[in-house]
N, C-alpha and C positions, 0 to 999 in steps of 0.2 A: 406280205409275201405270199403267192399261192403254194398251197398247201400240196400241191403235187410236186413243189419244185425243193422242200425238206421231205417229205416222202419218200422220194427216188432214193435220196442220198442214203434216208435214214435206212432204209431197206439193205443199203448197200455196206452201211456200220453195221448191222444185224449179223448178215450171213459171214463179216470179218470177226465180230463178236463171238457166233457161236462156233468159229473155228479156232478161239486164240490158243486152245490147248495142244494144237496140232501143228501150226508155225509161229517160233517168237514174231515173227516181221508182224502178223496180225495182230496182236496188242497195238502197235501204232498203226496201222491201216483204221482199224476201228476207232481209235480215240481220235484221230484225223477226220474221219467220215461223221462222226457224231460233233463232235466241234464245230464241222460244217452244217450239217443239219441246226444246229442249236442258233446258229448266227443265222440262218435264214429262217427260224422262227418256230419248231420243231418243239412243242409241248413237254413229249417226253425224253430226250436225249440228255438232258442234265444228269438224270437219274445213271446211266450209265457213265456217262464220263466219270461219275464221283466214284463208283465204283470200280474203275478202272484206275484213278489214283490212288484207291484203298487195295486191291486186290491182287494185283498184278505184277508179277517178278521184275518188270519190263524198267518198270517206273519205283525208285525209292516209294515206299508209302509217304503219302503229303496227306496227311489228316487236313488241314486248313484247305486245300484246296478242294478237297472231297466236300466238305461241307459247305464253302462257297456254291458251288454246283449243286449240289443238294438244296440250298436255300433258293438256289435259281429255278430250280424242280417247284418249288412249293408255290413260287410268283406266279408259277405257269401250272400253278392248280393238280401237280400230278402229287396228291398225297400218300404215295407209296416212299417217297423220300422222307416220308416221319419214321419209317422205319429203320432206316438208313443212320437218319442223323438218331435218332434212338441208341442203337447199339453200336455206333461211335461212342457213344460217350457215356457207355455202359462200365469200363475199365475207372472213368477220372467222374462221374458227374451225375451218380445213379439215379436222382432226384429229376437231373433232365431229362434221364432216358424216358422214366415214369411218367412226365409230364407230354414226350414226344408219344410214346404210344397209347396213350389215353385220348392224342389229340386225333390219333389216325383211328381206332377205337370208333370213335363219333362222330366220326367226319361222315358226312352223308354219302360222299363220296364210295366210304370204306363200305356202307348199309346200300349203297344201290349196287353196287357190283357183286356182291353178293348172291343175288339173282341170277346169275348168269354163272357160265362155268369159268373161273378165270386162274391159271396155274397160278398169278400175283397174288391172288388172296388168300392160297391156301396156303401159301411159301410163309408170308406175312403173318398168318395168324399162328404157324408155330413156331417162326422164331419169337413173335413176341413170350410163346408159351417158353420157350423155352433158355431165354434168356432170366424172363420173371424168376422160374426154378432154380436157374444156377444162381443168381447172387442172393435173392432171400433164403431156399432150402439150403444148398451147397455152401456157400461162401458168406453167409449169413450178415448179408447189409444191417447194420443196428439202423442208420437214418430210415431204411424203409417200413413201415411202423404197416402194423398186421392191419387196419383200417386199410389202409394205403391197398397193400395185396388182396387182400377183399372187395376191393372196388376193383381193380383188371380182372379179378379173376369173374364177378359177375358179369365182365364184358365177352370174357372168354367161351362161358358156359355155353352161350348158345351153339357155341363153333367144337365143343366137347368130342362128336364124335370124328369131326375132320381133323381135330391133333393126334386124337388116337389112331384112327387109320394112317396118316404121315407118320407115326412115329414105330406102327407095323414096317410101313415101307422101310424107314430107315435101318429098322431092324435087322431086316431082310436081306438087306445089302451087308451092315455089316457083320453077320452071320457067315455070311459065303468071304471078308474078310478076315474073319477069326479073330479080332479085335476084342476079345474079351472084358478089358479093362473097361470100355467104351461101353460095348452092352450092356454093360452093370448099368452103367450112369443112367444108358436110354433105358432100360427096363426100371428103373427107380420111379423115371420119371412119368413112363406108363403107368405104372401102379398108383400115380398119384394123382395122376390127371382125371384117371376112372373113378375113386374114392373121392374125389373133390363134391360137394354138395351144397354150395356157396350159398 
C-alpha cells in the first residue's frame, strides 16, 4: 500500500491524538484513524492504538489488547513499543519488563536515533530510569538481583545527563503544582541518578 495513503490518515489520528484531552469524541476519532492507517500499512500506528487501550477514560483499560498492538508495533520494527510492553508488565512480571528494556536498550534502533533530536528517546530513556528506581529502590523487587540493576544501569549512564535534565523539567512543573509528596519521590530519585557511577 503507498505510503502516502497511511500518511494522510496517520496525520489525521495525530492532530485527534493530540487533542483527546480537550473533547472525549476524540479518543475514538483517533483510535478510528490510527486503526485505519494500521490496516493500510502504517509502521507506527500500533504504538498508539495500544496506548489508547491502556490510557484512556474512553475505553475500559484492555491490557491484552494493548499488548496485541504493541507486539504488532515490534513486527513493524517500531522498538519504542519495548517500552510500552516493558512497563505493562512492570505491576505482574518485573523479570519481563527487564528483559523488554534491555531489548530496546540495544536495539540499534534505540543507538541510531539517538543522533538525532528525537522527544521518543528522551521520554523512553527516563521512564525506563525511572521505572528501574521504583521497583528495585522503592518497592524493593527481591527477583531483580543487584547484577541485574547494574547491567540497565551501565546502559543508562551514557543517557545520565538527559534523565537528569527531564527529571529538572519534571520538577519544575511539579513545583508550580505543589505536589510535595511527589517531589520528594522525583528529588530522591535525582539524587541518585547523579551519584550513580556504575
Amino acid at each position: 500500500m503507498a505510503i502516502s495513503q497511511w500518511n494522510d490518515v496517520e496525520k489525521l489520528a495525530d492532530h485527534a491524538y493530540d487533542r483527546m484531552n480537550e473533547k472525549f469524541q476524540n479518543h475514538n476519532r483517533a483510535l478510528e484513524y490510527y486503526l485505519e492507517a494500521f490496516e493500510l500499512g502504517s509502521p507506527t500506528a500500533a504504538l498508539k492504538i495500544g496506548r489508547i487501550y491502556i490510557d484512556y477514560m474512553c475505553f475500559e483499560s484492555d491490557k491484552e489488547k494493548a499488548i496485541e498492538y504493541f507486539n504488532f508495533g515490534l513486527e513493524r520494527n517500531d522498538v519504542r513499543c519495548l517500552v510500552d510492553l516493558g512497563t505493562l508488565y512492570a505491576e505482574t512480571d518485573f523479570k519481563k519488563t527487564l528483559e523488554y528494556f534491555l531489548q530496546y536498550l540495544n536495539s540499534k534502533e534505540f543507538r541510531s536515533k539517538l543522533y538525532h533530536e528525537n522527544i521518543d528517546v528522551e521520554m523512553n530513556i527516563s521512564t525506563i530510569y525511572h521505572i528501574i528506581y521504583l521497583y528495585y529502590m522503592e518497592k524493593s523487587v527481591a527477583e531483580f538481583t543487584p547484577d541485574e540493576f547494574s547491567t540497565i544501569y551501565k546502559l543508562l549512564l551514557p543517557y545520565k545527563d538527559l534523565i537528569v535534565e527531564n527529571i529538572y523539567k519534571e520538577l519544575e512543573c511539579l513545583n508550580h503544582e505543589e505536589d510535595f509528596s511527589v517531589i520528594g519521590i522525583y528529588s530522591n530519585r535525582l539524587d541518585y541518578i547523579k551519584s550513580i557511577t556504575v
